[in-house]
C-alpha positions as CSV (number, residue, x, y, z in Angstrom):
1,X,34.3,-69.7,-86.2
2,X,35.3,-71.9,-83.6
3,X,35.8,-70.8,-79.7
4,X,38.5,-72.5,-77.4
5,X,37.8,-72.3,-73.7
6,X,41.1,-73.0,-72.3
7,X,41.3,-73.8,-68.2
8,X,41.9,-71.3,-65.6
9,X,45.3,-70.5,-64.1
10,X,44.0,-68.8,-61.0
11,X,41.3,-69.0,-59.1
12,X,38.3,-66.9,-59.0
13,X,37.7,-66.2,-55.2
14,X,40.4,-65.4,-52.6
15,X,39.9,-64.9,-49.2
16,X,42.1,-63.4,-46.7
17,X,41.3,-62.6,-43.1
18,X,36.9,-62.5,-43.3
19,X,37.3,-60.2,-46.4
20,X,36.7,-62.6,-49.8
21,X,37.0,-61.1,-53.6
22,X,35.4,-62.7,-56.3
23,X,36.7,-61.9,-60.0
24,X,33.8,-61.1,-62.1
25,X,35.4,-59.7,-65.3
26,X,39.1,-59.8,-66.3
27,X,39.6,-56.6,-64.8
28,X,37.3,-56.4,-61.9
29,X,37.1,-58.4,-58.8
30,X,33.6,-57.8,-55.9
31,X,34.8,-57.8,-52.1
32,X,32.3,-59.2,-49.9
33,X,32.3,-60.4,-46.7
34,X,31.5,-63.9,-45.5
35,X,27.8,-62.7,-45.0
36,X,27.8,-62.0,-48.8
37,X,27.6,-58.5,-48.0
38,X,29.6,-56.1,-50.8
39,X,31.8,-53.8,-49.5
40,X,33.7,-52.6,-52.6
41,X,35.1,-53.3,-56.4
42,X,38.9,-53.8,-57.2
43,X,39.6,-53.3,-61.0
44,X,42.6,-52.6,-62.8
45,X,43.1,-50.1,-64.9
46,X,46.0,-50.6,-67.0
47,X,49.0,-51.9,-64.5
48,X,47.6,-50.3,-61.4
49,X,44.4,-51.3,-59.1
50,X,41.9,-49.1,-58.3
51,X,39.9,-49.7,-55.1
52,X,36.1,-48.7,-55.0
53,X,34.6,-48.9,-51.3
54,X,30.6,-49.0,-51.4
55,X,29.1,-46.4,-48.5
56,X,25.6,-47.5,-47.5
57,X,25.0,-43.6,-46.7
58,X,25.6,-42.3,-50.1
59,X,24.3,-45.6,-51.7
60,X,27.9,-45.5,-54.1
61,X,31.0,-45.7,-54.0
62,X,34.0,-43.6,-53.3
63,X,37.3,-44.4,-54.5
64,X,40.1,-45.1,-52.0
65,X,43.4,-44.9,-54.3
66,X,45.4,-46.9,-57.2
67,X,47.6,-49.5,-56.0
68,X,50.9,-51.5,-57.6
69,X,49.3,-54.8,-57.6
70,X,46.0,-57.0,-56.7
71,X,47.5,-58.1,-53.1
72,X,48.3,-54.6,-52.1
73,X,44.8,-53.5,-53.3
74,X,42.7,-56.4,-51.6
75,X,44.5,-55.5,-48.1
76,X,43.8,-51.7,-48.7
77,X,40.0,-52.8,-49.5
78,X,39.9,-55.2,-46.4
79,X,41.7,-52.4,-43.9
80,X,38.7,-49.8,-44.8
């Protein structure tokens, strides 16, 4: 069997306005901040985006909705 990797179309980290999110999987993305400090998970779940925000009280996550598209997700995440 022979594998193909073929080159990316996107890119793996975007940043918008001190917030930065790194895809990790296909359908998950990491938000950090600059510090490398993880604040929460994006992944999509069929054709919506569901945003995870880590809690340093509860030591988890908590989920703060679905959203449309990747955009309107990563500016949810960031807002939070």
């Amino acid at each position: 069997m022979t594998v193909t990797l073929l080159p990316r179309t996107t890119d793996l980290i975007r940043e918008r306005a001190g917030l930065r999110i790194h895809q990790l999987t296909a359908p998950r993305w990491r938000g950090s901040q600059p510090t490398g400090a993880i604040v929460g998970y994006l992944e999509r779940r069929g054709a919506e985006v569901a945003v995870m925000r880590m809690t340093a009280d509860r030591r988890g996550f908590f989920d703060l909705g679905t959203f449309d598209d990747l955009d309107e997700a990563f500016d949810a995440l960031r807002r939070m």
